[in-house]
Structure formats: structure tokens, C-alpha cells
C-alpha positions as CSV (number, residue, x, y, z in Angstrom):
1,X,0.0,0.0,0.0
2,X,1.1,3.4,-1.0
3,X,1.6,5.8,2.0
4,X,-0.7,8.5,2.5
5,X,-0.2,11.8,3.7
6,X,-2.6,14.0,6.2
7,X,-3.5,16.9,5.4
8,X,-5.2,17.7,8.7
9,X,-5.1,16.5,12.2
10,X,-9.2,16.4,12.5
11,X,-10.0,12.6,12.7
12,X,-13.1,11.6,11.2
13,X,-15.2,8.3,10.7
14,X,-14.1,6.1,8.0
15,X,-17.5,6.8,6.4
16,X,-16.7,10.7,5.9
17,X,-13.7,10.3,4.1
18,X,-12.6,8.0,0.9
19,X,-9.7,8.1,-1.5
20,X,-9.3,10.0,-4.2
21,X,-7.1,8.4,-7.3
22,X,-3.3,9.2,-6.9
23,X,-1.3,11.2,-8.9
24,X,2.3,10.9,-9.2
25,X,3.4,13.1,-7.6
26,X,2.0,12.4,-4.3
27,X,-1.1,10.6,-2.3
28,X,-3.7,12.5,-0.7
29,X,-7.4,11.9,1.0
30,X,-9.9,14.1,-0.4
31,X,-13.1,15.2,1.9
32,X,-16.3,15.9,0.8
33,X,-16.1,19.2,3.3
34,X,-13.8,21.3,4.5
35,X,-12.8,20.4,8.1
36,X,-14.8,22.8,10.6
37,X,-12.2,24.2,13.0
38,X,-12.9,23.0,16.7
39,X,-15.1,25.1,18.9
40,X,-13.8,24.2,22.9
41,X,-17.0,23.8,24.7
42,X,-17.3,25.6,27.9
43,X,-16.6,22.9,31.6
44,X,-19.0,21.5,33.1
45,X,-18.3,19.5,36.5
46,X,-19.2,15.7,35.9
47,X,-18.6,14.6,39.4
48,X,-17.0,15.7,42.1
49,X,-12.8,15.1,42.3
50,X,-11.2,12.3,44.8
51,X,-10.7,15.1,47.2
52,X,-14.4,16.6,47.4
53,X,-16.1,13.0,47.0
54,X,-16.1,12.0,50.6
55,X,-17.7,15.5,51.8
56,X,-20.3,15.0,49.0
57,X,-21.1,11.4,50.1
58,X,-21.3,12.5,53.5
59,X,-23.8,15.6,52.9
60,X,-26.0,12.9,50.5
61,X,-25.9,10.2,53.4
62,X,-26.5,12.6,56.3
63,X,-29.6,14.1,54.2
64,X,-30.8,10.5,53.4
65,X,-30.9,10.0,57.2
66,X,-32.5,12.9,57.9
67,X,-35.1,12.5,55.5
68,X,-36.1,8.8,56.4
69,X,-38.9,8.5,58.9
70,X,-38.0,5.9,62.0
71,X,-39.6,2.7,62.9
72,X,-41.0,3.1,66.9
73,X,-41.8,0.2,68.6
74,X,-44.0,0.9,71.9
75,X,-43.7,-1.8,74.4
76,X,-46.9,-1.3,76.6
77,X,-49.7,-0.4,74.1
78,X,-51.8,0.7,77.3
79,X,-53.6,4.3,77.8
80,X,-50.1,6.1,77.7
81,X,-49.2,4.1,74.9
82,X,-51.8,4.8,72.7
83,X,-51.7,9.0,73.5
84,X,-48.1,8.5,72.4
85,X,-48.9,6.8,69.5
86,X,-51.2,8.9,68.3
87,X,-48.5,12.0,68.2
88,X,-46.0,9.5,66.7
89,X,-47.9,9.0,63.9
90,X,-48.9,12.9,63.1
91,X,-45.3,12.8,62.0
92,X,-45.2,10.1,59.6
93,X,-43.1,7.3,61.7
94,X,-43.6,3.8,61.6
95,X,-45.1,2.3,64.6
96,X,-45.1,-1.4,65.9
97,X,-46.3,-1.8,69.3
98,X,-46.6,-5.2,71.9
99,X,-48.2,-5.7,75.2
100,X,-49.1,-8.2,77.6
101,X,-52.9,-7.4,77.1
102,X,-53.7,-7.8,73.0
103,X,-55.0,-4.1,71.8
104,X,-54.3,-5.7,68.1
105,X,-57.9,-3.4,67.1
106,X,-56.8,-0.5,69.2
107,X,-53.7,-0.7,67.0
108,X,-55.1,-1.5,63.7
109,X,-57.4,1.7,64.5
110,X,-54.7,4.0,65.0
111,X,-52.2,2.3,62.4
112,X,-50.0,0.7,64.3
113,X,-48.7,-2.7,63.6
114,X,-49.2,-5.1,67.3
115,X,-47.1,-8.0,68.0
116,X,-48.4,-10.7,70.6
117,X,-44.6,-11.8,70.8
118,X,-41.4,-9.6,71.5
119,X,-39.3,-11.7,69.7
120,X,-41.4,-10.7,66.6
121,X,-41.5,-7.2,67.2
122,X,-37.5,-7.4,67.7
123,X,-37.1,-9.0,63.8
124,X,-39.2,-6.1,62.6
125,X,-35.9,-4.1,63.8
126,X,-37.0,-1.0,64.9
127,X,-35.1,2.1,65.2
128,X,-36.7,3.1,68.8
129,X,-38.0,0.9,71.5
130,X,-40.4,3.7,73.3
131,X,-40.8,1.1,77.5
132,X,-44.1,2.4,78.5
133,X,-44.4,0.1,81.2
134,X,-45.4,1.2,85.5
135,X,-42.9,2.0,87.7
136,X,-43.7,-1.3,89.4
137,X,-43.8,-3.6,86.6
138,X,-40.6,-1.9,84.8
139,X,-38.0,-4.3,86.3
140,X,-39.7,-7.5,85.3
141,X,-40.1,-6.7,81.8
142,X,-36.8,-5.2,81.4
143,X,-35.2,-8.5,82.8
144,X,-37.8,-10.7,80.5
145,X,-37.6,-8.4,77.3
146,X,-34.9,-9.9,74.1
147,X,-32.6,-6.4,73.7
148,X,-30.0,-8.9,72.5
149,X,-32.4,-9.7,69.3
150,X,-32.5,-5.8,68.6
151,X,-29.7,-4.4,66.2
152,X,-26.9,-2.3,67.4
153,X,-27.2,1.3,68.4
154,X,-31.6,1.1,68.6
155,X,-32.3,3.3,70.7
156,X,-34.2,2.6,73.9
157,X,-36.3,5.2,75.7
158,X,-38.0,5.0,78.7
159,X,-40.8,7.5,79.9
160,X,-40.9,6.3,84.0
161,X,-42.0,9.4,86.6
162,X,-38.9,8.8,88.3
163,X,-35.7,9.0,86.9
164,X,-33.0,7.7,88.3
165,X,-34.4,4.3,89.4
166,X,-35.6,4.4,85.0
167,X,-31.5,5.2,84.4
168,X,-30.2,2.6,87.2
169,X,-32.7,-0.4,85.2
170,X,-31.5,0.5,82.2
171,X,-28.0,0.7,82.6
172,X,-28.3,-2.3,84.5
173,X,-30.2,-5.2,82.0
174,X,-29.6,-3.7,78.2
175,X,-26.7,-4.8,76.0
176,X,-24.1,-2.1,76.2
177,X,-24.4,-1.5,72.3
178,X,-27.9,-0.1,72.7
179,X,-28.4,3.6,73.1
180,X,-29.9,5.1,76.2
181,X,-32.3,8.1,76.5
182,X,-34.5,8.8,79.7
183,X,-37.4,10.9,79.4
184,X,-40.6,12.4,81.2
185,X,-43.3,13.9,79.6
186,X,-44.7,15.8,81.9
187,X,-48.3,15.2,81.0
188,X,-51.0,12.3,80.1
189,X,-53.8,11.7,78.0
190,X,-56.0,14.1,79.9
191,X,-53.7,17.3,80.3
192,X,-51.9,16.9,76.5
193,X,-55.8,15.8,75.3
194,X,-55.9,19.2,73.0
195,X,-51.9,20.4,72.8
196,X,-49.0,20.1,74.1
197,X,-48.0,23.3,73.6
198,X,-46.0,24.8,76.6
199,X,-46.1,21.3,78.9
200,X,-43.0,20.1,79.7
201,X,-41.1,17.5,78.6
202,X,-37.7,16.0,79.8
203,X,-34.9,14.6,78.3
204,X,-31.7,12.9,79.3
205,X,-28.9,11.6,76.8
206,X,-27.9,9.0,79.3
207,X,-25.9,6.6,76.5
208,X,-26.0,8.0,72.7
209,X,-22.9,6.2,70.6
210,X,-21.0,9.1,68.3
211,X,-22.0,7.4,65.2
212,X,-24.5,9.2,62.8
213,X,-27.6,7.0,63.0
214,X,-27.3,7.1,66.9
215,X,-27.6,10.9,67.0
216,X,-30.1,10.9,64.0
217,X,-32.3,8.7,66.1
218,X,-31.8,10.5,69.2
219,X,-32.5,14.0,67.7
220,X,-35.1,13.0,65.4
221,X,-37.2,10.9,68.6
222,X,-37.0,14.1,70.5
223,X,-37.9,16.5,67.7
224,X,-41.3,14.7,67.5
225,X,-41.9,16.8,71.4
226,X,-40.2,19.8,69.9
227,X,-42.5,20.1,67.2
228,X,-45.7,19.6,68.9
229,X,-44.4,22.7,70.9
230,X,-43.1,21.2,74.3
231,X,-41.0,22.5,76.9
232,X,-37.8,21.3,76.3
233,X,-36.0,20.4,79.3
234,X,-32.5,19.1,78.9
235,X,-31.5,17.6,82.8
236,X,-29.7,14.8,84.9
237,X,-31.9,12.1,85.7
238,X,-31.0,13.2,89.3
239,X,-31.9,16.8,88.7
240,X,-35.5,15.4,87.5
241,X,-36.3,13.2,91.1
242,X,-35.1,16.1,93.2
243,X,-37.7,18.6,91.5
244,X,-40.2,16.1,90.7
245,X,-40.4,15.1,94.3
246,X,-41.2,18.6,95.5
247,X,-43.9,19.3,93.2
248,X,-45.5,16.1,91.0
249,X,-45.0,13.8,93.8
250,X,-46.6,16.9,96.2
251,X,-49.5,17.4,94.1
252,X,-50.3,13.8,93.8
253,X,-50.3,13.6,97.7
254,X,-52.2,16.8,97.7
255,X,-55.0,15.5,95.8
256,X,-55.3,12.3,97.1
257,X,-55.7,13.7,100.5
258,X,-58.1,15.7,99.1
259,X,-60.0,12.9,97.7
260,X,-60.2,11.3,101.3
261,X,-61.3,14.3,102.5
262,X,-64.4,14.2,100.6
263,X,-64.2,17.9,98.8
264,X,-67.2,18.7,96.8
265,X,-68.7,21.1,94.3
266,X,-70.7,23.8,96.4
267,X,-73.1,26.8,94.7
268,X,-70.7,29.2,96.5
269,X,-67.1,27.5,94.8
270,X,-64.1,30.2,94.8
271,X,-61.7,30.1,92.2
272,X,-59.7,28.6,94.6
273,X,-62.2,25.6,95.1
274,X,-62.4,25.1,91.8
275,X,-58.7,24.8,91.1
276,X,-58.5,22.2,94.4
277,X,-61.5,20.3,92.4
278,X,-59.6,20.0,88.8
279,X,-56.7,19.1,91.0
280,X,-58.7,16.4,92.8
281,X,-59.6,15.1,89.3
282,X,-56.7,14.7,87.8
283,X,-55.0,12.8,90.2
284,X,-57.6,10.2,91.0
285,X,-57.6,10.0,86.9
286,X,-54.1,8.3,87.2
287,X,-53.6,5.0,89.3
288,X,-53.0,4.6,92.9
289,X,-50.1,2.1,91.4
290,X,-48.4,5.4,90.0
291,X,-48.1,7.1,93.1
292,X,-47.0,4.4,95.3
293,X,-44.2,4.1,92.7
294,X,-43.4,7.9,92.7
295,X,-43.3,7.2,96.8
296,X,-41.4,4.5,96.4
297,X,-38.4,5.1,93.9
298,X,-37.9,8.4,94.0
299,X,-35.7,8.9,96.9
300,X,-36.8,12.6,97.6
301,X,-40.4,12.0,98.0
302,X,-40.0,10.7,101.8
303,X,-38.6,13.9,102.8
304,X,-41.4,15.9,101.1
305,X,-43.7,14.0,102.7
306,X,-42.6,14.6,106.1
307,X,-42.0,18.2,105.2
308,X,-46.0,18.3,104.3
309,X,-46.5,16.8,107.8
310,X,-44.2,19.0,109.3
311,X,-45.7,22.1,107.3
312,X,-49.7,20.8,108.3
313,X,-48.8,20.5,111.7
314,X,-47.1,24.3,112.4
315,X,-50.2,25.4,110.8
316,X,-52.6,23.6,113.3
317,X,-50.3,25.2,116.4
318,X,-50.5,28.3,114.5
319,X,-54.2,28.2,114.7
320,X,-54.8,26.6,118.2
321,X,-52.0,29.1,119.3
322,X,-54.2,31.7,118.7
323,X,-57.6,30.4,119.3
324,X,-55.8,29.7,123.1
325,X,-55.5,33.4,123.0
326,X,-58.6,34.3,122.7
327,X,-59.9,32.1,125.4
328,X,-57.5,33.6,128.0
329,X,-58.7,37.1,127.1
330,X,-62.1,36.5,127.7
331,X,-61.5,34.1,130.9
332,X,-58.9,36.9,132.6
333,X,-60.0,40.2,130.8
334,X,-57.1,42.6,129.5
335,X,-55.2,41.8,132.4
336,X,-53.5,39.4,130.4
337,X,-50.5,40.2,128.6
338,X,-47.6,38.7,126.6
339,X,-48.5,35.6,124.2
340,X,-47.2,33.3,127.1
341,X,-48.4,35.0,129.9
């Protein structure tokens, strides 16, 4: 074959070009056009370089977490339960739920998925295991409960009335690779029945592991409060059972003694009366099983109770102090002076 010589360094398909018959004096390719001279299009970034590739990953997979809605189980699917789940589900989560009583319709109704057996509930994997048990019962089923068939880093959340006996059960019975958060939302079905708006609700990060889904899970469980419009209260579980004692576990006792003393609605009711009557209401809503439970694990309630006592008893001498006045002074006249005279 006779060599050929370019004329131009565009390259074209073989199909654009053929060979035109060759003189003697040299060989050449003909084109049926003239090359077009090459226009430089302007850069476009296809993809991100090795360097920036990990940050955009990281942005993509942190957003993807963010977006994706979590997977609550609710072990007790009683009254407290079921007000939970309710606000759970405003916020497009998945809910599974198991108790010892079967509230399978309750659950269907409210479009929660109810397991008769933990173990089940545990191979559904959920992100949050929400204990919604009593302060009495809390031990037993955290001692009987499968954390081991959960998947690392779920995060477990308890919602006791006391605090550090919740913290000291936890810490005790769950595998250490589960995550840890104590809470008390200071409210129930009745009080939260409208809103929550401005009721409180407490939080401690007792155990959350560093990793991404740990603190997505955390922060996303305790947005779900934040966004109905709670008080957020970040404190030490000991913090919580050194206030709690001087006023839930007061007004409880305050109520209930109420209760035994038989106060009723009158024609003439104060203000005052009526706001001893709502109190009287609420408290015999909840279970005398609660309050012997705030009695008995919350290690501050004993000393409130005796300063009640303490407190009821200085009134009564304050009272009979002076009635014993008044006697005097009409027995011996003004003759009488000095409050122990």
C-alpha cells in the first residue's frame, strides 16, 4: 500500500472520508467538506474530584438519614401508649407496638402494627424501643424483654415518673451497644388531650454512641416533642427526682388527700375551690399504682412527705396558738399580757 499523507489532524469516521485516485506526484485523502475548526466547549463538572467525593457522600448520606422516617416500637400499648402513639404517627413514623394485654384493634385503628410476641417485634428491627411500662412492673419486663435480638445502636427510651431508678434499670439489664435516653413527659392523655404546647417534657442523653444513626435517632425521637411545641427540658436524671419530688409527687399527695377528705362542688365555689377540684380530678384519673411508685423510687419523695406533715402540723399550732389566746382574754379580761403570759 502506498503511503498516504494528512493533510489535517481532525479525525473523522471512516465513512466521511474515501480516497481520491493518486497522482504521481503524491497521495492525498480528499473530503467531501472542508474540516470545521474545533469550537472548545465551555466545563462542566461531571462529578465531584477524589478530594471533594467524601464530603459529598457524606452531605448525601447525612440528608438521606435525615429524610427517612423511624420505625418506633411501643412496648406497653396501654392508655399512655396509645396518647403517644397517636402524636407518633402525626409525623409520619412507623409504629409497631406489643403488650401483655392484645390491643391488636386498638392498633389497627390508630395504624400501628401489634405484635403478641417480643421476639417478633425485635425482627421487625426498629429504630426506637419507646418502655411504656409502671414504675412497678418496669424491672420484670426489662429482665424478660430480648434487647439482644435488637440491632446495634436502637435506641431505647423510657418514659418512667422517676428518673434515676428508670437510668439505674437500664443501665443495668440492656446490652451495652444499645443507646440510652431517659425521658418524662410531663403530662397524660388528659392534660396533652388538645396540645402540648407549653407542657413540659424531659430529656436525658444517658448513652448516645457518636455514630450518625445514633444521634439521627436520638435528635429526630426528641424533635417529634419539639414540634408539637413542648418545653424542652435538657437535665440529669438526678436533677428530675429532686424537682419532681417537691412538686409532682406533692400534688399527687395533695389531691389524694383531698380525695379522702371528701371535697365537693358547692353553689358558693371560689376560684380557689375550683382549682382544688380540677386538682382532685386529675390525680384520682391516674392509678394509685403510679403514686405508690413515685413514693417509692424516687428517693426525695419521703422527705417531702414529712415536710408536708411538718408544714400541716405548724399550721394547726398556728391556729390553736391563737384560738388559746382568745380564750385567756375572755377568761382573765385585758389583764393578760404577753402571748405566754
Amino acid at each position: 500500500m502506498l503511503p498516504l499523507s494528512y493533510r489535517t489532524c481532525c479525525i473523522f469516521p471512516p465513512s466521511h472520508y474515501f480516497l481520491s485516485p493518486l497522482s504521481s506526484s503524491s497521495s492525498s485523502i480528499s473530503f467531501p467538506f472542508p474540516p470545521k475548526p474545533h469550537h472548545h466547549l465551555p466545563l462542566r463538572i461531571r462529578a465531584p474530584d477524589d478530594a471533594a467525593q467524601p464530603y459529598y457522600y457524606g452531605a448525601l448520606r447525612h440528608e438521606h438519614i435525615e429524610s427517612q422516617p423511624l420505625k418506633i416500637a411501643i412496648i406497653g400499648f396501654g392508655n399512655f401508649g396509645q396518647f403517644l402513639a397517636k402524636a407518633f404517627s402525626r409525623h409520619g413514623h412507623t409504629l409497631l407496638a406489643h403488650s401483655r394485654t392484645n390491643h391488636s384493634e386498638v392498633a389497627k385503628s390508630l395504624g400501628v402494627t401489634f405484635y403478641t410476641g417480643p421476639h417478633d417485634l425485635c425482627e421487625s428491627h426498629p429504630d426506637v424501643v419507646v418502655l411504656c411500662t409502671s414504675i412497678l412492673s418496669a424491672e420484670e419486663v426489662m429482665k424478660s424483654f430480648p434487647f439482644k435480638s435488637l440491632k446495634r445502636n436502637t435506641l431505647i427510651v423510657d418514659v418512667l415518673s422517676v428518673k434515676q431508678y428508670a437510668k439505674y434499670l437500664l443501665l443495668k439489664y440492656l446490652p451495652t451497644e444499645l443507646d440510652v435516653l431517659c425521658t418524662h413527659p410531663m403530662f397524660g392523655p388528659k392534660s396533652g388531650k388538645d396540645t402540648w404546647k407549653d407542657l413540659a417534657f424531659m430529656y436525658d442523653k444517658v448513652r448516645i454512641g457518636e455514630d450518625e444513626e445514633s444521634v439521627s435517632s436520638c435528635e429526630k425521637f426528641i424533635d417529634i416533642f419539639a414540634r408539637e411545641g413542648c418545653r424542652m427540658l435538657e437535665m440529669s436524671c438526678e436533677e428530675h427526682d429532686k424537682y419532681a419530688a417537691g412538686s409532682q409527687f406533692v400534688t399527687h399527695t395533695i389531691g389524694r388527700v383531698l380525695q379522702r377528705y371528701g371535697l365537693e362542688s358547692s353553689p358558693l365555689d371560689t376560684k380557689g375551690c375550683e382549682t382544688l377540684l380540677n386538682l382532685v380530678e386529675n390525680t384520682s384519673r391516674d392509678s394509685y399504682e403510679l403514686y405508690y411508685g413515685l413514693f417509692l423510687y424516687n428517693q426525695n419523695a419521703l422527705e417531702q412527705l414529712e415536710r408536708l406533715d411538718v408544714a400541716f402540723e405548724a399550721v394547726k399550732k398556728q391556729l390553736f396558738g391563737q384560738l388559746r389566746q382568745v380564750y385567756r382574754k375572755q377568761l382573765f379580761g385585758d389583764s393578760v399580757e404577753g402571748p405566754n403570759a
